[in-house]
C-alpha positions as CSV (number, residue, x, y, z in Angstrom):
1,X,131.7,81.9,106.7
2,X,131.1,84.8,104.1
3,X,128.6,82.5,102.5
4,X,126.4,82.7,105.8
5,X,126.8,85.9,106.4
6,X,125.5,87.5,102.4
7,X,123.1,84.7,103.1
8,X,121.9,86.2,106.5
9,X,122.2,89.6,104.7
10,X,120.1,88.7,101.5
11,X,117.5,86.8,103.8
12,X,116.9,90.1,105.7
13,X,116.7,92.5,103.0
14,X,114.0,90.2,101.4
15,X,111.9,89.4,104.4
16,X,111.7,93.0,105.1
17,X,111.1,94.6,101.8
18,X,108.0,91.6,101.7
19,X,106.5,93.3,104.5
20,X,107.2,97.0,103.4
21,X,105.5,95.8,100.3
22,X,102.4,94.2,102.1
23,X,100.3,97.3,102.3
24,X,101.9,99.4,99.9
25,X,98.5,100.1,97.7
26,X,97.3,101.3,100.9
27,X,95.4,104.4,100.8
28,X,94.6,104.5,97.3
29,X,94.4,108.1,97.3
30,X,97.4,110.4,97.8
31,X,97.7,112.1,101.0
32,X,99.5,115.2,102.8
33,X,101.9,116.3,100.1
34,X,101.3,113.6,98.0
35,X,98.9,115.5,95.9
36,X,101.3,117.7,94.7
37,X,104.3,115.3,93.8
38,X,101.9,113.3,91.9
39,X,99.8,115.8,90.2
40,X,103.5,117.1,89.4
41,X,104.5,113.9,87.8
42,X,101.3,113.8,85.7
43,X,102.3,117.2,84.5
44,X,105.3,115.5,83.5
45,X,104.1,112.8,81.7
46,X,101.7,115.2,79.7
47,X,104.3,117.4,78.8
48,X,102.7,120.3,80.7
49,X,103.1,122.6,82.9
50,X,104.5,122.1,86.3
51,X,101.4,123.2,88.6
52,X,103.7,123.6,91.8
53,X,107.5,124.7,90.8
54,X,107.6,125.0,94.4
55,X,108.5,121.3,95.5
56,X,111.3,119.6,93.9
57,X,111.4,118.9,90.3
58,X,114.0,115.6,90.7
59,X,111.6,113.9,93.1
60,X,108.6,114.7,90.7
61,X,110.7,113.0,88.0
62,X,111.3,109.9,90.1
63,X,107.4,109.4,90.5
64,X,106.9,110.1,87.3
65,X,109.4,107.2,86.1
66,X,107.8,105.0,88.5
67,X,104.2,105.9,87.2
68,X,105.2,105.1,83.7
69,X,106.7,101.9,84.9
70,X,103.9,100.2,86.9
71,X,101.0,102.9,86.1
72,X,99.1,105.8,87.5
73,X,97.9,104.2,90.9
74,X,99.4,103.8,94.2
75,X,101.8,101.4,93.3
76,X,102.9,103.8,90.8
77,X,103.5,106.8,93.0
C-alpha cells in the first residue's frame, strides 16, 4: 500500500511540474516587476551596484543563482 501511494504522489509531482515547465521560456522578456529582480541579479553577478535596494535582496540572489546556473535568459530568471 505505501508503495502505491509515493507512487501516486511521485506520478503527480512529475506530470505537473512537466506542464508548469511547458511554457516556461514564455515571454522572453521580463515583465511587471520582473525588470527589476533581474536587472538586480545582473548587478549581482557583475559585482555592482544594486540599482533598486528597494526590492528584496534574498530574492535577487535566488535569480541570480539560477542565472548562473542555466544562463541569462528566461529559463534563467
Amino acid at each position: 500500500m505505501p508503495n502505491r501511494v509515493t507512487f501516486t504522489g511521485l506520478a503527480i509531482g512529475v506530470l505537473s511540474l512537466s506542464f508548469l515547465l511547458l511554457g516556461i521560456g514564455r515571454p522572453s522578456v521580463p515583465i511587471f516587476d520582473e525588470y527589476s529582480y533581474v536587472t538586480g541579479a545582473r548587478s549581482f553577478l557583475n559585482w555592482t551596484q544594486d540599482t533598486n535596494p528597494e526590492h528584496p535582496p534574498l530574492a535577487k540572489m535566488l535569480i541570480a543563482a539560477a542565472m548562473k546556473a542555466a544562463g541569462d535568459s528566461p529559463f534563467g530568471w
